[in-house]
C-alpha positions as CSV (number, residue, x, y, z in Angstrom):
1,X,-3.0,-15.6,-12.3
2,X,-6.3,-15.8,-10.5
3,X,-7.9,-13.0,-8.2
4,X,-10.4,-13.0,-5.9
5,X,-11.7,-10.5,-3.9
6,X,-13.6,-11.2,-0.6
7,X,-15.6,-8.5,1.3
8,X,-17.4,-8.0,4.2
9,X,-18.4,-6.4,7.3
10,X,-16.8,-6.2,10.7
11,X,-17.0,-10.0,12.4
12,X,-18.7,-11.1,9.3
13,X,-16.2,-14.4,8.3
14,X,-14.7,-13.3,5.4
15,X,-11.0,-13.7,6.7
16,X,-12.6,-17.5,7.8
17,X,-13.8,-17.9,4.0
18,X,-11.0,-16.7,2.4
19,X,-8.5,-18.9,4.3
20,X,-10.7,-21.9,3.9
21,X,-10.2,-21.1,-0.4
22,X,-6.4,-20.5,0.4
23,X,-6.3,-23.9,2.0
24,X,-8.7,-26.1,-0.5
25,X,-6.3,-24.7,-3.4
26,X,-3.9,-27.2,-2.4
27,X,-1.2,-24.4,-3.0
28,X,1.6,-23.5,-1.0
29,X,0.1,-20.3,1.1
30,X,1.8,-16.7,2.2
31,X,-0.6,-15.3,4.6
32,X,0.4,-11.3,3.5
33,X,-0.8,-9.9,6.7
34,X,-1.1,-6.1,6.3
35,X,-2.1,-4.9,10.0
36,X,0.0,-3.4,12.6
37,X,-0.2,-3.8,16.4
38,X,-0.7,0.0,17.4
39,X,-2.7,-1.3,20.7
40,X,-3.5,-4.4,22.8
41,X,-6.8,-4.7,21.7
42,X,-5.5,-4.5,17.8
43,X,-2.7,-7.2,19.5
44,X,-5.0,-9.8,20.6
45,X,-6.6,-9.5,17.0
46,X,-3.9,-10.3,15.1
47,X,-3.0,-13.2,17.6
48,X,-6.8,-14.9,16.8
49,X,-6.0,-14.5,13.1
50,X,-2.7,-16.0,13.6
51,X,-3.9,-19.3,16.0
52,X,-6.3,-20.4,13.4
53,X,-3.6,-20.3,10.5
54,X,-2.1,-23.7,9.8
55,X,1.7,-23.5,11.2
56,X,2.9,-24.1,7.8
57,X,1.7,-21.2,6.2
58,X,4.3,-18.4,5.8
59,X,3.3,-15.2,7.0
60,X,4.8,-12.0,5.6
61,X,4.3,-9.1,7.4
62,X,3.7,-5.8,4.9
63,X,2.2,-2.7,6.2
64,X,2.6,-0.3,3.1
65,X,4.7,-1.9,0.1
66,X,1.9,-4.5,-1.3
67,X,2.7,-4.4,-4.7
68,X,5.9,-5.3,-4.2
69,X,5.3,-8.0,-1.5
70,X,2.9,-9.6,-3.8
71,X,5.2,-9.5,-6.6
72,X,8.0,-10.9,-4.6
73,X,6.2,-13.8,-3.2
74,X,3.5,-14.3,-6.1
75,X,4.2,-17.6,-7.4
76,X,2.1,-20.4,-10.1
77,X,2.7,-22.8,-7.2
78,X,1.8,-20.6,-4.7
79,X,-1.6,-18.4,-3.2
80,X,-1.3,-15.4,-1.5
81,X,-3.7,-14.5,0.8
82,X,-4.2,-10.7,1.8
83,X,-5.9,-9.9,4.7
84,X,-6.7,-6.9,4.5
85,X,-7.2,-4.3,2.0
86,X,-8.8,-2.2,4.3
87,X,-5.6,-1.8,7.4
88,X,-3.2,-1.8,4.2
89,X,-5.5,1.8,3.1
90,X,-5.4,2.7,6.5
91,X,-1.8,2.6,6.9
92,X,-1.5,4.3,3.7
93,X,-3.8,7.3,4.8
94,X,-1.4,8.0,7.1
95,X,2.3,6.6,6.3
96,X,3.3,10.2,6.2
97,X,3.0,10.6,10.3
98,X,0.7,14.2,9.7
99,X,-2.3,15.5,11.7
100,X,-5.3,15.2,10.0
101,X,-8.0,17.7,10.1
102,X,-11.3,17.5,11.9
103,X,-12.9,19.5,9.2
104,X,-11.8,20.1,5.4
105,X,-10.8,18.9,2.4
106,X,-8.0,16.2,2.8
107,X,-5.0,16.0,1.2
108,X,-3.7,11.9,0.6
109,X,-0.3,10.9,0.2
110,X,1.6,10.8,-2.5
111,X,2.7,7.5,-1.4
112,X,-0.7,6.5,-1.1
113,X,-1.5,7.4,-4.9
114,X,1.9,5.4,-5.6
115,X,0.7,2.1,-3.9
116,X,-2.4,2.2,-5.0
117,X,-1.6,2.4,-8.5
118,X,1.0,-0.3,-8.3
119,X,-1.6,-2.7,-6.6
120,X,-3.7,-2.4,-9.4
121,X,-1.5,-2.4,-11.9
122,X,0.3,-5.8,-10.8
123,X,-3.2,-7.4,-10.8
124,X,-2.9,-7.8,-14.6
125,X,0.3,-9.2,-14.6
126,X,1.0,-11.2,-11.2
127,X,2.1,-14.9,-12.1
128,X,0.1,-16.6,-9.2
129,X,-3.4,-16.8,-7.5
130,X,-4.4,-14.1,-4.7
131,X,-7.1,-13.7,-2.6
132,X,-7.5,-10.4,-1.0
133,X,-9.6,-9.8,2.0
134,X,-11.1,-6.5,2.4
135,X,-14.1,-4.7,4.6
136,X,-17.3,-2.8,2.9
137,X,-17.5,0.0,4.9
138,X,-20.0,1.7,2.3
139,X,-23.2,-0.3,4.0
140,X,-23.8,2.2,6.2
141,X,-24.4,5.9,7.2
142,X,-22.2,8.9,6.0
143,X,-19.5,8.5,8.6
144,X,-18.7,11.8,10.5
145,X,-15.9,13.8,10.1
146,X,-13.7,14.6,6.8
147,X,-11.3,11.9,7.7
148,X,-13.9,9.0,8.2
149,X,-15.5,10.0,5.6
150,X,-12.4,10.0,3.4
151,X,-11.5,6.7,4.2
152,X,-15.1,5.0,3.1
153,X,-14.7,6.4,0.0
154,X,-10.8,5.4,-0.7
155,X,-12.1,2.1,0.5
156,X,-15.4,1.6,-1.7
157,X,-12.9,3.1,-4.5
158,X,-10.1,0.6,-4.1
159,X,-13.1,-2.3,-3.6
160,X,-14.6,-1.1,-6.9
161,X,-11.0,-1.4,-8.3
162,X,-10.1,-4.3,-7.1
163,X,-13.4,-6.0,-7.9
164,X,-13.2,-5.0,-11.9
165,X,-9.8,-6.4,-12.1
166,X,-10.7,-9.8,-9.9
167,X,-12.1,-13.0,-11.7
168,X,-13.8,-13.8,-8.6
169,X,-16.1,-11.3,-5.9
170,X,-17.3,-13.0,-3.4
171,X,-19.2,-11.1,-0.3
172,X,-19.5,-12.8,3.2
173,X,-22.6,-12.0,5.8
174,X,-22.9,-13.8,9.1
175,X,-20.8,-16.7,7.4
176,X,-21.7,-17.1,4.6
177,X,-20.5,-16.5,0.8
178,X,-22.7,-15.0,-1.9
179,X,-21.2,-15.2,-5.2
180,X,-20.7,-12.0,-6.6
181,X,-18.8,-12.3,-10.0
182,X,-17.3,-15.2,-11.6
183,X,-17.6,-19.0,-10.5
184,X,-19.1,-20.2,-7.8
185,X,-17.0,-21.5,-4.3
């Protein structure tokens, strides 16, 4: 099994790069699409992603349970491609359907802690190539509020995590790839 971990900002090509690796593996590919429609603008989003996918890529739809997706559909023939990390923590944050506070300490999940623990722990053990797409959200200021602020950290934490477990990191600005860890693209 082969990981690879692709970050980057908002807009910045990442999802572009990592299905262009998903397609030049010459693999079967699951698209493992973790985002949920909650508005039209969120809508329209998913709909780009989904034009520029080849129509013979099967796309699995998995909002929470990635582990287990990934160990379902993990395959030596096949590459999974997650896109992203980063909605898949957000609908972990808040799976349980509770107000969060303006101000405050906050209190995650349990399931959160659960999921997160089984995504790592698969990494050592899944029996076929994934590339996971996620944003870094730690590039800029101290976002406001405890919320915000909790989720760049769960997100540079799960990055950080993911990274030391992938043989490949590669981060994407305005296009283009710059090599992080492991071989080159």
């Amino acid at each position: 099994m082969s990981a690879t971990l692709v970050l980057g900002g908002a807009r910045s090509g990442k999802s572009a790069y990592a299905e262009r690796l998903a397609l030049e593996s010459g693999k079967e590919v699951v698209y493992l699409a973790t985002s949920r429609a909650g508005d039209a603008e969120m809508a329209a989003r998913i709909a780009h992603h989904r034009e520029r996918r080849p129509a013979h890529w099967q796309t699995v739809e998995e909002e929470l349970a990635l582990a287990a997706s990934l160990r379902a559909w993990s395959a030596s023939n096949r590459i999974v491609l997650v896109d992203c990390l980063t909605l898949w923590l957000s609908n972990l944050l808040f799976c349980d359907g509770r107000e969060w506070p303006e101000v405050g300490a906050v209190t995650l999940p349990e399931r959160f802690h659960a999921e997160r623990a089984a995504l790592l722990e698969l990494l050592a053990d899944a029996p076929g190539d994934i590339v996971f797409v996620s944003n870094e959200v730690g590039m800029g200021i101290v976002p406001w509020g405890a919320v915000s602020r909790c989720f760049a950290d769960e997100a540079g934490r799960l990055n950080q995590d993911v990274a030391a477990r992938a043989e490949r990191v590669v981060f994407v600005a305005a296009g283009l790839p710059l090599v992080l860890k492991g071989p080159r693209c």
